[in-house]
Backbone as CSV, one residue per row, in Angstrom:
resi,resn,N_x,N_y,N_z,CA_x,CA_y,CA_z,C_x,C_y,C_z
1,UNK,29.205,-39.702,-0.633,28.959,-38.698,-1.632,27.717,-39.051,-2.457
2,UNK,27.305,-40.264,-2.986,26.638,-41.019,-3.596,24.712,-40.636,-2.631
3,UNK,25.318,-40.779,-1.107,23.855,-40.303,-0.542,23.710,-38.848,-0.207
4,UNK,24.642,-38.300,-0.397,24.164,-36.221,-0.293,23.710,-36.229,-1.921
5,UNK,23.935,-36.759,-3.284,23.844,-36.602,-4.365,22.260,-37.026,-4.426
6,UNK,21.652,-37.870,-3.950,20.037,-38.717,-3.585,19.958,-37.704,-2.699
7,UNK,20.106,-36.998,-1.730,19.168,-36.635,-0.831,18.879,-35.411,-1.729
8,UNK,19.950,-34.392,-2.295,19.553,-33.173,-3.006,18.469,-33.630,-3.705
9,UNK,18.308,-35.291,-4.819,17.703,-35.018,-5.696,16.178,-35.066,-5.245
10,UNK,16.293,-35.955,-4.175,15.372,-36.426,-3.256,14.331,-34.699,-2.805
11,UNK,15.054,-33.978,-2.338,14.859,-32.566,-1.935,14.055,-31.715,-3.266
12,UNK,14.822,-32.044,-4.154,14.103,-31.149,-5.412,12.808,-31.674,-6.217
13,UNK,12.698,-33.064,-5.780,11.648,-34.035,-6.723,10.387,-33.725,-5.428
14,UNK,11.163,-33.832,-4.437,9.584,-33.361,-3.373,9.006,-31.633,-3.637
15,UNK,9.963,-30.539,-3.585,9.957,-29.654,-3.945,8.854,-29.523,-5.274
16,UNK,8.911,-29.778,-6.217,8.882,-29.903,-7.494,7.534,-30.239,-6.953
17,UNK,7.110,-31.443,-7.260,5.908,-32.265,-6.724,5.093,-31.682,-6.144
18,UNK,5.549,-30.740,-5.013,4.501,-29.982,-3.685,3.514,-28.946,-4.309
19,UNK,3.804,-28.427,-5.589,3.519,-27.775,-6.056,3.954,-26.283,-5.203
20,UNK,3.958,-26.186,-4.391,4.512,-25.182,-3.565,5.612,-23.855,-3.923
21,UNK,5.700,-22.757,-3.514,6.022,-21.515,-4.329,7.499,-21.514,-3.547
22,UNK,8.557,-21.030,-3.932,9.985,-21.096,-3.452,10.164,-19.637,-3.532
23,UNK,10.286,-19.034,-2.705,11.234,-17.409,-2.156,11.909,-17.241,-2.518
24,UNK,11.864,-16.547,-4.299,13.330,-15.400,-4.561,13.324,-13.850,-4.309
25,UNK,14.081,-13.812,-4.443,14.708,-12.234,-3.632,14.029,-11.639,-5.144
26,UNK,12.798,-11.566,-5.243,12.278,-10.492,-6.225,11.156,-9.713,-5.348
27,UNK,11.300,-8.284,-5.181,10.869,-7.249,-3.942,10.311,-6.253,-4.842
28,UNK,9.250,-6.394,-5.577,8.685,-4.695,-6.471,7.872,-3.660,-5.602
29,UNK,8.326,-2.570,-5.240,7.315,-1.958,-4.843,6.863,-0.895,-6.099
30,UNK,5.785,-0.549,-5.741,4.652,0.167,-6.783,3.515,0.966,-5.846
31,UNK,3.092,2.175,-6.016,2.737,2.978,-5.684,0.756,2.591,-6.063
32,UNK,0.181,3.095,-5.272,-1.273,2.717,-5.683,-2.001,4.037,-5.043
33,UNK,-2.225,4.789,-6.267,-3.057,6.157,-5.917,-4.413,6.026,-5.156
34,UNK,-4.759,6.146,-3.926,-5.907,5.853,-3.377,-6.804,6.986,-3.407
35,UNK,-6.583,7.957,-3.419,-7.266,9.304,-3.955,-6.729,9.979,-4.746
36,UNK,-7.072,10.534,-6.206,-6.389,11.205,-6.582,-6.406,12.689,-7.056
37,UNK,-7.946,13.252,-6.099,-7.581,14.860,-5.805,-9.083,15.088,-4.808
38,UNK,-8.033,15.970,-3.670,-9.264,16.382,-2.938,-9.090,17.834,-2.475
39,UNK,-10.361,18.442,-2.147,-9.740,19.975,-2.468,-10.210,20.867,-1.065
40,UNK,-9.189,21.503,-0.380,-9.529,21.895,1.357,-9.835,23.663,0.318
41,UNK,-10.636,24.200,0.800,-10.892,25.262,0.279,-10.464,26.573,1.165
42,UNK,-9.588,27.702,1.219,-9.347,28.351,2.111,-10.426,28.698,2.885
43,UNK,-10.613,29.495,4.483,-11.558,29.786,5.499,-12.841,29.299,5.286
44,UNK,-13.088,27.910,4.994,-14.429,27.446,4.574,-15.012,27.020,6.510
45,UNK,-15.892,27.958,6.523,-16.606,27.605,8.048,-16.536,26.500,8.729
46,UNK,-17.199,25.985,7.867,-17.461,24.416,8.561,-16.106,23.769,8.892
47,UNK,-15.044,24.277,8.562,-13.998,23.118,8.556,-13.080,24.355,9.848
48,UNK,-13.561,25.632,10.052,-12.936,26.681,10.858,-13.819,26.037,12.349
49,UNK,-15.250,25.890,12.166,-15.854,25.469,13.970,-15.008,24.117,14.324
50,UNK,-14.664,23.178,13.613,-14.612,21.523,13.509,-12.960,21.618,14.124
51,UNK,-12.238,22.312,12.816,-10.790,22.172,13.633,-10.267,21.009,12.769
52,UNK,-11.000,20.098,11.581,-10.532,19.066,10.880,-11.303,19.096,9.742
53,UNK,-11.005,18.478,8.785,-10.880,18.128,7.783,-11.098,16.319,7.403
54,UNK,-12.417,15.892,7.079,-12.855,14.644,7.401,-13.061,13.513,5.892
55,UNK,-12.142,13.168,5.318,-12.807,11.891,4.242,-12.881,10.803,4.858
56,UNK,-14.070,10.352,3.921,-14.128,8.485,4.029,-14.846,8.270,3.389
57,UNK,-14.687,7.361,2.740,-15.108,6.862,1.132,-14.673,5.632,0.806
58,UNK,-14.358,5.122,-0.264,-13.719,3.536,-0.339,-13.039,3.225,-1.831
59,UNK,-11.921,2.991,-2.299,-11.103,2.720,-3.109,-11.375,1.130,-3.962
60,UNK,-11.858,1.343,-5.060,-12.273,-0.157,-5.409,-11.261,-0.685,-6.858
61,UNK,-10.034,0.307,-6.805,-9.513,-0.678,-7.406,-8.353,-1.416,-7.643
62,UNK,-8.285,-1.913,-6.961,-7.046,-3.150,-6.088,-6.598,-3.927,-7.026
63,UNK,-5.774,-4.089,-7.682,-4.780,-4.789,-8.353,-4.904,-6.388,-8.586
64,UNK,-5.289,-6.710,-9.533,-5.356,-8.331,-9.589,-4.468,-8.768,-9.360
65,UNK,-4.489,-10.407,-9.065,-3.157,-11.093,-9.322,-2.443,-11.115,-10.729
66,UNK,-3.253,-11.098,-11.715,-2.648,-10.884,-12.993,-1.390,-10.026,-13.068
67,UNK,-2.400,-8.455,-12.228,-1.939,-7.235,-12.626,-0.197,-7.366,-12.066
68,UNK,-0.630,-7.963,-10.916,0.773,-8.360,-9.919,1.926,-8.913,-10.586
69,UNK,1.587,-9.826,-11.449,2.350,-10.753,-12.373,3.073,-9.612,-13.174
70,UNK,1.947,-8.680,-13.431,2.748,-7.955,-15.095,3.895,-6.526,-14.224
71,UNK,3.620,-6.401,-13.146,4.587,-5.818,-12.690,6.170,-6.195,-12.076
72,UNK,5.954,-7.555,-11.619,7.239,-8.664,-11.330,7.842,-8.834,-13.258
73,UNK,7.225,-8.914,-14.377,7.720,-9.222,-15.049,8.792,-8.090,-15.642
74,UNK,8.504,-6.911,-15.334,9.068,-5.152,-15.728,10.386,-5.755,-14.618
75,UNK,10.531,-6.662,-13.935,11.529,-6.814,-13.236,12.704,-8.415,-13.393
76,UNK,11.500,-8.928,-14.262,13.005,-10.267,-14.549,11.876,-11.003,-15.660
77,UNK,12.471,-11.335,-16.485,12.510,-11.672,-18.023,12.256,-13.047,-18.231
78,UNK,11.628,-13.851,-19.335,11.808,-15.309,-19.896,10.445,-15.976,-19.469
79,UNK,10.862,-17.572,-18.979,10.307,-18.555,-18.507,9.595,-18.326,-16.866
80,UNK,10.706,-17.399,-16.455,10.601,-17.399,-14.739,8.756,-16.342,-14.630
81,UNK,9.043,-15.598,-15.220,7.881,-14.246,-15.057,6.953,-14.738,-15.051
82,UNK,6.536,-15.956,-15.780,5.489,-16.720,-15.938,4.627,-17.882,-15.128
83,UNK,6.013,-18.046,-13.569,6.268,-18.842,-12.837,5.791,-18.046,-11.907
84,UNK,5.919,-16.797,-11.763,6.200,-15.655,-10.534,4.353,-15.903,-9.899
85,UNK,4.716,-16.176,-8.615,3.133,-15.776,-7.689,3.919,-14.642,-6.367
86,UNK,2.619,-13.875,-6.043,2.956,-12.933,-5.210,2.592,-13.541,-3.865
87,UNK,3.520,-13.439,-2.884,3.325,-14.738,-1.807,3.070,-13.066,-0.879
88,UNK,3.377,-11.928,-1.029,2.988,-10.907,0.446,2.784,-9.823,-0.925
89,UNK,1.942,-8.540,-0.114,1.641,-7.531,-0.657,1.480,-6.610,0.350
90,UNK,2.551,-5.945,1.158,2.257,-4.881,2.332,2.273,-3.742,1.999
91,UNK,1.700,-3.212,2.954,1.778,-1.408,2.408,2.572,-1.043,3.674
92,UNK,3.450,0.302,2.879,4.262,-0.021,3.765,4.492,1.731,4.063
93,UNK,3.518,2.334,3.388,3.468,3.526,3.890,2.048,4.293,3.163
94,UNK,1.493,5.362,3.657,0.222,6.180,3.169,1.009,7.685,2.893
95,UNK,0.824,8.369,1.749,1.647,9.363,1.523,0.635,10.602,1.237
96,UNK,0.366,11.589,2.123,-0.771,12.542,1.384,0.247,13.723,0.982
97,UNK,0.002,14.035,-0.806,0.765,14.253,-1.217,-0.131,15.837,-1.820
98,UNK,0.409,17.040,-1.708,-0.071,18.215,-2.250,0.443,18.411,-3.121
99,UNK,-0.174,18.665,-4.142,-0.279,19.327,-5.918,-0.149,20.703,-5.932
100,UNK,-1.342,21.189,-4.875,-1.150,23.223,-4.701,-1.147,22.853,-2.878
101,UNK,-1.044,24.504,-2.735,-0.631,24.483,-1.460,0.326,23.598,-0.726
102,UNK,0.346,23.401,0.435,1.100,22.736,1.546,0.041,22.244,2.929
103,UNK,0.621,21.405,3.398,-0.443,20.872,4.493,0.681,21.921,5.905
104,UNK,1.206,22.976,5.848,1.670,23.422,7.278,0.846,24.082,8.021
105,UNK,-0.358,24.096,7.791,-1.120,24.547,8.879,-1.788,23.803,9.292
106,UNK,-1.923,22.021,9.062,-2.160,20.884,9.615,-1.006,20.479,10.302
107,UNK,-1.552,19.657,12.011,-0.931,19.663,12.706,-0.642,17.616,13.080
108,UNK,-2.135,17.352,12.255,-1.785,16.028,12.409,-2.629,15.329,11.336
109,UNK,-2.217,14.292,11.174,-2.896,13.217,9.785,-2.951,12.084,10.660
110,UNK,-4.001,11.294,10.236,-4.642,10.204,10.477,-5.343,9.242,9.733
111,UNK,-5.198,8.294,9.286,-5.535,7.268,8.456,-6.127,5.759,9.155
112,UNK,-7.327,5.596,8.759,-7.506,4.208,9.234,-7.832,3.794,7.657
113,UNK,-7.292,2.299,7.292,-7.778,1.457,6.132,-8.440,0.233,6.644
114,UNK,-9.632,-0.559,5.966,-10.337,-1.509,6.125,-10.500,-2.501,5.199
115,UNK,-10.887,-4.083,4.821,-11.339,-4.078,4.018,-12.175,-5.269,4.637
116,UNK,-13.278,-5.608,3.731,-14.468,-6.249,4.445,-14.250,-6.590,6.017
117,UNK,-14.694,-5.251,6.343,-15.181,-5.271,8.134,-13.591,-5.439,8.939
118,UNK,-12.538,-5.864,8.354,-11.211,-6.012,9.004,-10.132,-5.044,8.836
119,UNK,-10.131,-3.935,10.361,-9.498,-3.375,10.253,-7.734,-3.452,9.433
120,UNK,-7.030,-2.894,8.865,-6.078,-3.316,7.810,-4.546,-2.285,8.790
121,UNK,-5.236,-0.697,8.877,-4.030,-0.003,9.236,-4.730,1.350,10.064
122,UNK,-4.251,1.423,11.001,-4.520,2.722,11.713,-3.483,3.547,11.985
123,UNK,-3.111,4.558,11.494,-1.856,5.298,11.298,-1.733,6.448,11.447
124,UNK,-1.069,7.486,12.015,-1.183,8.835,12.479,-0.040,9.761,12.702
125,UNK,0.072,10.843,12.174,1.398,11.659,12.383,1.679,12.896,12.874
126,UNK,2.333,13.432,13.522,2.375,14.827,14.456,3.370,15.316,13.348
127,UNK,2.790,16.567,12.839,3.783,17.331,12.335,4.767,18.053,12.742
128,UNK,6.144,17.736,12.293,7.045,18.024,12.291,6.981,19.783,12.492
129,UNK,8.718,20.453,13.630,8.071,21.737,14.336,8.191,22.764,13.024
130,UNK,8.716,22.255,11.569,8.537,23.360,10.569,7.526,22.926,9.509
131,UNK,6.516,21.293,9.978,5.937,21.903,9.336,5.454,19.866,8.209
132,UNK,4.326,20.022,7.905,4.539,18.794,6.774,5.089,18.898,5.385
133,UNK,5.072,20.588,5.357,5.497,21.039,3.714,4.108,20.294,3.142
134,UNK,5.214,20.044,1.612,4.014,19.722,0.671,3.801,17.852,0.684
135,UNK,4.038,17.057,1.390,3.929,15.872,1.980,4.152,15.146,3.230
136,UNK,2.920,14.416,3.729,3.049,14.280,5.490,2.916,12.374,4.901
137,UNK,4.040,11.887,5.188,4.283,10.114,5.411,3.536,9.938,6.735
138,UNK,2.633,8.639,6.400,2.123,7.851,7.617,3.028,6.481,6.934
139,UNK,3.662,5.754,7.949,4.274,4.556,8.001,3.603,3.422,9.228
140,UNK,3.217,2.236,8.722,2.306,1.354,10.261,3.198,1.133,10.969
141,UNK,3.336,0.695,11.869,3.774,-0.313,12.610,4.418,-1.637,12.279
142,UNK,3.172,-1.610,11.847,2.811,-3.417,11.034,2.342,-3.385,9.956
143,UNK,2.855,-3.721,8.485,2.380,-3.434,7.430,1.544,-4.950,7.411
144,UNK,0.330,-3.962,6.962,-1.092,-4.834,6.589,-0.352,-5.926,4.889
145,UNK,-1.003,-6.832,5.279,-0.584,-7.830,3.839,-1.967,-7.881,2.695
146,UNK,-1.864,-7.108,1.981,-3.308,-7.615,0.678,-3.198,-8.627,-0.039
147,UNK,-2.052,-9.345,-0.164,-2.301,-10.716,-0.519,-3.592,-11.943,-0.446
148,UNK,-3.801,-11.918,0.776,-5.130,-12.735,0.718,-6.210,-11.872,0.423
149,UNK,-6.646,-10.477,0.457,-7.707,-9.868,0.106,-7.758,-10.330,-1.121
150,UNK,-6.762,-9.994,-1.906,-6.821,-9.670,-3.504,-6.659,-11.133,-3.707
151,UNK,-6.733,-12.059,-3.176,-6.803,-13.942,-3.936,-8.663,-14.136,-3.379
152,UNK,-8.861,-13.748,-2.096,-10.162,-13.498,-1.709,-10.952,-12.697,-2.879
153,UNK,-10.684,-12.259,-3.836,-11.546,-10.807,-4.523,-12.423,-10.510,-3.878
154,UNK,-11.767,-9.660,-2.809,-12.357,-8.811,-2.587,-11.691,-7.650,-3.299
155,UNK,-12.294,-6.490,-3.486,-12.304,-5.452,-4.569,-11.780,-4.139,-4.018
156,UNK,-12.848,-3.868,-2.823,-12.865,-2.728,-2.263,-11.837,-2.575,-0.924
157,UNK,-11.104,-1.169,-0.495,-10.490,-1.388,0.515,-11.563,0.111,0.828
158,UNK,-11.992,-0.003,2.332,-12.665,1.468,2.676,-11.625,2.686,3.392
159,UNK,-11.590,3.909,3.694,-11.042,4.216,4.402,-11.627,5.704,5.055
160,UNK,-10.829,5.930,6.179,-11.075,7.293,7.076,-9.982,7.900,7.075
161,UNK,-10.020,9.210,6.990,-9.138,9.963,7.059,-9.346,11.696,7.882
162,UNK,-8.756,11.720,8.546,-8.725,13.223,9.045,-7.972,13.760,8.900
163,UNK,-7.212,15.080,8.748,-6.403,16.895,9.633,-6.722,16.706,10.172
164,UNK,-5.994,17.184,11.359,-6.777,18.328,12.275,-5.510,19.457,12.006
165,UNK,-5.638,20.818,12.512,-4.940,22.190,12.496,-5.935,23.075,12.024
166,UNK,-5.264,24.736,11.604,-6.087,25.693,11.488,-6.100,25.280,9.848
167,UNK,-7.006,26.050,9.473,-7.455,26.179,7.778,-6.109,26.876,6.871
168,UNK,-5.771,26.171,5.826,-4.851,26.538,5.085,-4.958,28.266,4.492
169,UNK,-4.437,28.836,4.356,-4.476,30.380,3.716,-5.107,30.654,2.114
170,UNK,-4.630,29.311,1.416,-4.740,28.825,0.057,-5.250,27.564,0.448
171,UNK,-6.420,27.299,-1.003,-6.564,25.952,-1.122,-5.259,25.291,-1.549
172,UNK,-6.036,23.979,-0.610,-5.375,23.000,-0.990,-5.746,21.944,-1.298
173,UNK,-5.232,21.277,-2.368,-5.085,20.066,-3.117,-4.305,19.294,-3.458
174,UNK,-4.589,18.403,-3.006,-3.800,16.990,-2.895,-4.696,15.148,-2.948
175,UNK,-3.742,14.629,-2.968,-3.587,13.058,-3.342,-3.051,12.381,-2.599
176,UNK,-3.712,10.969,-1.968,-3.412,9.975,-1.117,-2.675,9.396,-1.984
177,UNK,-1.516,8.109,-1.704,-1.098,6.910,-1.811,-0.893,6.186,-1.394
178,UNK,-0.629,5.222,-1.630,-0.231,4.022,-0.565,1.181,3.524,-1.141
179,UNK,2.201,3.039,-0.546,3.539,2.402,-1.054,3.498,1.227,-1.088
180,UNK,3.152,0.251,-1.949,3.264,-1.284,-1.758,4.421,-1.835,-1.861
181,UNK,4.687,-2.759,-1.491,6.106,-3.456,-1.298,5.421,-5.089,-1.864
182,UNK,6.104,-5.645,-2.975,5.091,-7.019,-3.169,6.610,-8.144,-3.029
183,UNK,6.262,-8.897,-2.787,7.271,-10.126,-2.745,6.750,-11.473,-3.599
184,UNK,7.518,-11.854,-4.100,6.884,-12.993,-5.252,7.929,-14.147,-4.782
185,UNK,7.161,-15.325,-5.275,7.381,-16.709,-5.004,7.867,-17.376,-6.380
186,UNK,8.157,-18.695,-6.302,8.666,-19.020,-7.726,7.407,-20.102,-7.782
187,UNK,6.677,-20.336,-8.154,5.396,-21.640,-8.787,6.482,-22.533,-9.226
188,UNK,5.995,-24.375,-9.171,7.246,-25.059,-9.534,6.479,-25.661,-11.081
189,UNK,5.018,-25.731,-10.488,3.880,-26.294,-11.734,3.122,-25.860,-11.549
């Protein structure tokens, strides 16, 4: 009994020491507006020969680690919040979200994200047979991790985006997001 009592302490003094971050079950997700209005204009020509609907542009403002901190803390209180590092940051879905109109006369969405030169997420969706309504979810495969971008500062994430379908009847306007999912670590020192 005397050597399981040394090995625990043995276990926690290396722990401790490693400086190294320990995995609690603290999971925040938080929403990160990547566009927040773009406007399809009813029977506008250019977008009637094409058959799509084309952004790409680049989102520069990505969440510090600070910022990361002050959102784990809206989730657990004291000494610990202060301890908290964000060990993953995935996205875990792209949401194009309409304000007016509806996207049902788009037939498909497509998303690629980047950030310095490394592709991040390429993502794409067939609309459903009634329709995207007033929001079409892209979900990856593989959710991209911004964790090392955002310890890297790097700043900027770029992205592409297409429709394709016929031209809406009414404009439409709407807003990208992204769904982050963050996972935090415990710091020991």
């Amino acid at each position: 009994m005397k050597t399981f009592r040394m090995g625990v302490v043995f276990i926690c003094l290396t722990v401790m020491l490693s400086g190294c971050t320990i995995p609690i079950p603290i999971t925040v997700t938080q929403t990160l507006t990547l566009i927040s209005e773009v406007t399809v204009p009813p029977n506008d020509l250019g977008l009637l020969e094409s058959g799509r609907f084309e952004i790409n542009d680049e989102f520069c403002e990505l969440p510090s680690l600070d910022d990361l901190r002050e959102m784990a803390r809206e989730h657990i209180a004291g000494f610990l919040a202060e301890r908290l590092e964000p060990r993953s940051i995935e996205i875990t879905r792209l949401s194009f979200i309409a304000t007016q109109g509806n996207f049902n006369s788009i037939n498909r969405v497509e998303a690629i994200l980047w950030a310095d030169g490394e592709e991040l997420i390429d993502v794409s969706a067939q609309a459903p047979a009634e329709g995207f309504g007033t929001q079409a979810d892209l979900e990856p495969n593989v959710n991209p991790d911004l964790a090392e971008i955002i310890r890297n500062d790097i700043s900027c994430l770029q992205y592409y985006a297409h429709m394709r379908g016929t031209l809406p009847e009414e404009s439409l306007v709407f807003k990208v997001e992204a769904e982050l999912t963050l996972r935090f670590g415990l710091r020991m020192f």
